[in-house]
C-alpha positions as CSV (number, residue, x, y, z in Angstrom):
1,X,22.7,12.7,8.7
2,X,19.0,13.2,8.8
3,X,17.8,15.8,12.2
4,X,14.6,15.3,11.9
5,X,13.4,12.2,10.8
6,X,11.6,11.7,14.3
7,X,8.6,13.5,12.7
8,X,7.6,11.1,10.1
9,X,7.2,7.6,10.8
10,X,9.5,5.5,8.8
11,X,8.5,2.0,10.8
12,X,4.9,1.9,10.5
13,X,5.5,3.1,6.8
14,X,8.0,-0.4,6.3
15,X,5.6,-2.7,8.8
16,X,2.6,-1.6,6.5
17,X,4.7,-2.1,3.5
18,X,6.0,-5.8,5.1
19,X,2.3,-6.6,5.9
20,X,1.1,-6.2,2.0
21,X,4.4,-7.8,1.4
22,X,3.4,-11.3,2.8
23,X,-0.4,-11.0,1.5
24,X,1.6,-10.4,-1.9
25,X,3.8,-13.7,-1.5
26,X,0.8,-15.6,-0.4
27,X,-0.9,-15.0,-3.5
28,X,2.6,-16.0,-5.4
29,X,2.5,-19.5,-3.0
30,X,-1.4,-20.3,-4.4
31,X,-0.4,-19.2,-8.2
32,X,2.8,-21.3,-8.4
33,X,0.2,-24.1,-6.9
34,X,-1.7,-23.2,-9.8
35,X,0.9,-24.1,-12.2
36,X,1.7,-27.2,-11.3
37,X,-2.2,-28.0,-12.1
38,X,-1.7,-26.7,-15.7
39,X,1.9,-28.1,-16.6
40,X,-0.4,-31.1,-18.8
41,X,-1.3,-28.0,-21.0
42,X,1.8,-26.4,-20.9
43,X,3.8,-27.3,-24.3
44,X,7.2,-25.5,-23.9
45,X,7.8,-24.6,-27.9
46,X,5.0,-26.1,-30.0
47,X,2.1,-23.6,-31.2
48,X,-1.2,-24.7,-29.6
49,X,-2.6,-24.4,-32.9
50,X,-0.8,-27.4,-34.5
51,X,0.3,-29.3,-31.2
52,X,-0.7,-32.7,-31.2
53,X,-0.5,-33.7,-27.9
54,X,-3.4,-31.2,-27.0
55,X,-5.4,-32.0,-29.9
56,X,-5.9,-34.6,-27.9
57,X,-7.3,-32.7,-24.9
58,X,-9.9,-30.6,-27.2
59,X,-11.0,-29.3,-23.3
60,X,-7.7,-27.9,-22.3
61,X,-9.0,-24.3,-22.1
62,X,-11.5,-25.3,-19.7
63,X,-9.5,-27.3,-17.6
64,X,-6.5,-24.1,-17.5
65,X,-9.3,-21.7,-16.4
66,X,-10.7,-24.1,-14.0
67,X,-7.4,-23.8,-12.6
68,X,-6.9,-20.1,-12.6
69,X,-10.9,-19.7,-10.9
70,X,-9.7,-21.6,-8.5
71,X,-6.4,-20.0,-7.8
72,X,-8.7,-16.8,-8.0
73,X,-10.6,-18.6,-5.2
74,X,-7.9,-19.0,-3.1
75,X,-6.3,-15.6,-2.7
76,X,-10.1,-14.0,-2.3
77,X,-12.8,-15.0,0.1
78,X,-14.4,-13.1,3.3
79,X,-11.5,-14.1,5.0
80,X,-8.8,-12.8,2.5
81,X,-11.0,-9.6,2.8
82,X,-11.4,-9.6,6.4
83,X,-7.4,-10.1,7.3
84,X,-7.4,-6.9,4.1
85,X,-9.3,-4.3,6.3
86,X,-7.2,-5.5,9.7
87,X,-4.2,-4.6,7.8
88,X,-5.0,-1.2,6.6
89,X,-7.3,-0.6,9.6
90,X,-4.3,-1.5,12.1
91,X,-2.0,0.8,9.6
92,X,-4.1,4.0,9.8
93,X,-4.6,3.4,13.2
94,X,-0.8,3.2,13.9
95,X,-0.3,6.5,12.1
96,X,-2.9,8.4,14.2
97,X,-1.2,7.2,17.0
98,X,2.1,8.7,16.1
99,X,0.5,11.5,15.3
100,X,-1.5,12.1,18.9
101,X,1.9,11.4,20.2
102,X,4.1,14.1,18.5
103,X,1.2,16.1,19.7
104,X,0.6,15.3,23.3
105,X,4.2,15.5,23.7
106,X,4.4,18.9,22.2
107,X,2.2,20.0,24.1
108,X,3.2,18.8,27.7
109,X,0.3,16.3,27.5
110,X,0.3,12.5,29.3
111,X,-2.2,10.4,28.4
112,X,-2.6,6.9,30.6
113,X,-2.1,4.0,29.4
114,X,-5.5,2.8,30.2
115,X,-6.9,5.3,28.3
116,X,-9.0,3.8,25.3
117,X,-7.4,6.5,23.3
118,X,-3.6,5.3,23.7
119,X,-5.5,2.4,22.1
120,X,-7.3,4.1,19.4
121,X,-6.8,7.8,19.8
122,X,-9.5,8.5,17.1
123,X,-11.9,7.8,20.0
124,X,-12.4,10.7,21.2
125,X,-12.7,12.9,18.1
126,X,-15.8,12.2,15.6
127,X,-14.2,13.7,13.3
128,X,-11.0,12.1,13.1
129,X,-13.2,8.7,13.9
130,X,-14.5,9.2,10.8
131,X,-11.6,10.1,8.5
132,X,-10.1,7.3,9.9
133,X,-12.9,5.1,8.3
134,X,-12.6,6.7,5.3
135,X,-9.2,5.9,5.1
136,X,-9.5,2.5,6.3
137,X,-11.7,1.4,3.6
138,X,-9.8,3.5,0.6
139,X,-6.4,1.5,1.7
140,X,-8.8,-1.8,1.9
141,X,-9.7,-1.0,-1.6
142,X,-6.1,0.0,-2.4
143,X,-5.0,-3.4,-1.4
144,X,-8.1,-5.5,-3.1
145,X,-7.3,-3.9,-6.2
146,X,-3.6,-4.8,-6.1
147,X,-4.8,-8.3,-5.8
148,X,-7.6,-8.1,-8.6
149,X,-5.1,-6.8,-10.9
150,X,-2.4,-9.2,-10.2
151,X,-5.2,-12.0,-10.3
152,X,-6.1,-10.6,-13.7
153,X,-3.0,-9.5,-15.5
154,X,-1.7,-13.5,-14.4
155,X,-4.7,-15.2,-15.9
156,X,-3.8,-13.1,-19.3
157,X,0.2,-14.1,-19.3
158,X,-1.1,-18.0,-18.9
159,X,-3.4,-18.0,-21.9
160,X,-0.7,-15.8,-23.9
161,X,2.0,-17.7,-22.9
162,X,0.3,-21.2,-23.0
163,X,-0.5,-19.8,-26.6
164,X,2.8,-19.0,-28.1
165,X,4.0,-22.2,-26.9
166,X,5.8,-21.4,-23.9
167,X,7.2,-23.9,-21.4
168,X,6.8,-23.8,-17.5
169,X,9.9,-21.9,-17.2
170,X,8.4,-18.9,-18.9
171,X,5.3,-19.2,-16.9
172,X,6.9,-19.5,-13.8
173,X,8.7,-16.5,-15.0
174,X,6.0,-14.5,-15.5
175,X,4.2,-15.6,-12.0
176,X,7.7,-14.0,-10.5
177,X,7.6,-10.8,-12.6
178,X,3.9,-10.0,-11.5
179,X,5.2,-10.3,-7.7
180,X,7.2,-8.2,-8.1
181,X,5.2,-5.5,-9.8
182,X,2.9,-6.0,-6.8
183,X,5.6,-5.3,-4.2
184,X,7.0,-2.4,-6.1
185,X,3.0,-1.1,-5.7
186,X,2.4,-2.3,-2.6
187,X,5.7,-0.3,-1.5
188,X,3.6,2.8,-3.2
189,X,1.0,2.3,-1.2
190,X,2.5,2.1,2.1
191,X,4.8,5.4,1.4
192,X,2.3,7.4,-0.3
193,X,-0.6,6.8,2.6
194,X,1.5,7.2,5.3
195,X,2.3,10.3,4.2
196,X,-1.4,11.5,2.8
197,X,-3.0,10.4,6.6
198,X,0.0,12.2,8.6
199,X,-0.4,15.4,6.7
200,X,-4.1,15.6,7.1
201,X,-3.9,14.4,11.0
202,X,-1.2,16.7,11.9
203,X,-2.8,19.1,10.1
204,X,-6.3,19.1,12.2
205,X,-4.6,18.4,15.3
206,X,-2.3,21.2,14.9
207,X,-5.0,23.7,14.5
208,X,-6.9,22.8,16.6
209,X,-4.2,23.4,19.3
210,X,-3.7,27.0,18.0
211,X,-1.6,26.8,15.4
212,X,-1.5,28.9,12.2
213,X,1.8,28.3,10.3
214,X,4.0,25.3,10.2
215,X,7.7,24.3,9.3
216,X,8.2,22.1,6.1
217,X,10.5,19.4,7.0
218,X,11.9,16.8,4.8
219,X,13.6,13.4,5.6
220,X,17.2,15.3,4.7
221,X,18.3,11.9,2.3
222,X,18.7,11.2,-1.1
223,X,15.4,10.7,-2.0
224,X,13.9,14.3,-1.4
225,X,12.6,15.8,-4.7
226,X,14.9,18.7,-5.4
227,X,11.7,21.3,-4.9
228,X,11.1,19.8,-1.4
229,X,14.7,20.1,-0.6
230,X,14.3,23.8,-1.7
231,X,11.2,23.8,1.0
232,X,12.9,22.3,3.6
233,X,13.1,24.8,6.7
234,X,10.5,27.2,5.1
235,X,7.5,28.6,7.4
236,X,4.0,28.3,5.5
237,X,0.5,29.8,6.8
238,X,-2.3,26.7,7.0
239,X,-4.9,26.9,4.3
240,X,-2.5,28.6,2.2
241,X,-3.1,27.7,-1.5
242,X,0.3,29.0,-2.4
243,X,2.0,27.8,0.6
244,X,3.7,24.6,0.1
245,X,3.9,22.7,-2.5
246,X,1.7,24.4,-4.8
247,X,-1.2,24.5,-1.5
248,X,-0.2,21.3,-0.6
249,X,0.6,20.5,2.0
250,X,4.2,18.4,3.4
251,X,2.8,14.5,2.2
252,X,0.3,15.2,0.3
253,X,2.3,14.7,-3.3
254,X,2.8,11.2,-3.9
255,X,5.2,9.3,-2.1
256,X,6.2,12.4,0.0
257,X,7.9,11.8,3.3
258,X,8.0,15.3,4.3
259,X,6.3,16.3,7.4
260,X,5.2,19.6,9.1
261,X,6.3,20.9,12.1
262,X,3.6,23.3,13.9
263,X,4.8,26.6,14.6
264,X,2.9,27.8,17.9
């Protein structure tokens, strides 16, 4: 049983990981929509090269990438964007917030409840304010280049499978395989950044309140790297290139769940 899996948090990590999960099925909704506007094209075993019924529809390419622009259409827009940037700003936000908590409460501090800050607590630190834009926008990117790719690598399967003479079985097929690529990397992003923005906010914070060394703590299950298990416990000086994990520091590798613990 895990002691200290208080100091890393494991619900905003799934809830941001749920949230790209439903923008991910949305897009599978609009592309399985899609199909059903290019099953006329869709042979299921004759090459497109000698099939006669499409010899009779000399325009099929253009009508299949009409369909795929506008399935393209669908899953992008200003408001696709927009609901994009909530989701990772309300995630990083949601972090700090954790963080400024384990903080606070460290340090025998009560903030109100009408304080702005239990809102946003990077309000009243510019330079957290701005890291938190910075991380806003590269998990906005993050997630627009999930859906890019996933737009991208589905147009290719429908021309290659179209093709080869595939039916709609195989397309539908390949419209759940891309899915679930994007959820296995949407589940990347939402473990590795919760990680990176905890190290770097506990980090600050914790110096700033006079710390110089911190614990390396891990999440004590199964899936802590066997060098992380080894660091588990360990007391390491801030800003110590060797300290760590090679300098770095606990959540900084990718998709490490390890946390620090400041040492006053």
């Amino acid at each position: 049983m895990a002691r200290h899996r208080n100091g890393y948090p494991i619900k905003i990590e799934r809830s941001y990981y749920r949230q790209l999960g439903k923008l991910v099925r949305s897009w599978q909704v609009q592309a399985n929509k899609m199909l059903d506007k290019i099953k006329p094209y869709v042979t299921g075993g004759t090459k497109m090269l000698t099939d006669a019924d499409n010899s009779a529809n000399p325009d099929w390419t253009h009508a299949v990438q009409q369909a795929l622009d506008l399935f393209s259409v669908s899953v992008s827009g200003y408001y696709e964007e927009q609901k994009e940037r909530n989701i990772a700003m309300q995630f990083v936000y949601a972090v700090d917030k954790f963080s400024d908590t384990k903080t606070t409460q460290r340090r025998g501090i009560i903030t109100m409840k009408v304080d702005p800050v239990a809102i946003n607590p990077f309000y009243r630190n510019p330079k957290l304010r701005e890291y938190a834009q910075s991380k806003i926008i590269e998990n906005t990117n993050l997630i627009q280049t999930m859906r890019q790719r996933y737009i991208n690598q589905l147009q290719g399967d429908v021309f290659r499978l179209i093709n080869q003479g595939s039916g709609i079985s195989d397309l539908s097929h390949a419209i759940s395989n891309r899915t679930g690529m994007a959820l296995r990397h949407a589940d990347l992003i939402a473990t590795d950044q919760t990680g990176k923005i905890l190290s770097q906010v506990d980090a600050y914070r914790n110096q700033q309140s006079g710390s110089t060394k911190y614990i390396w703590r891990s999440m004590e299950d199964g899936r802590v790297r066997p060098k992380h298990r080894e660091l588990d416990g360990k007391v390491f000086k801030y800003d110590d290139p060797n300290g760590g994990d090679d300098g770095m520091l606990p959540g900084q590798p990718i998709r490490c769940r390890c946390y620090q613990e400041a040492v006053d």
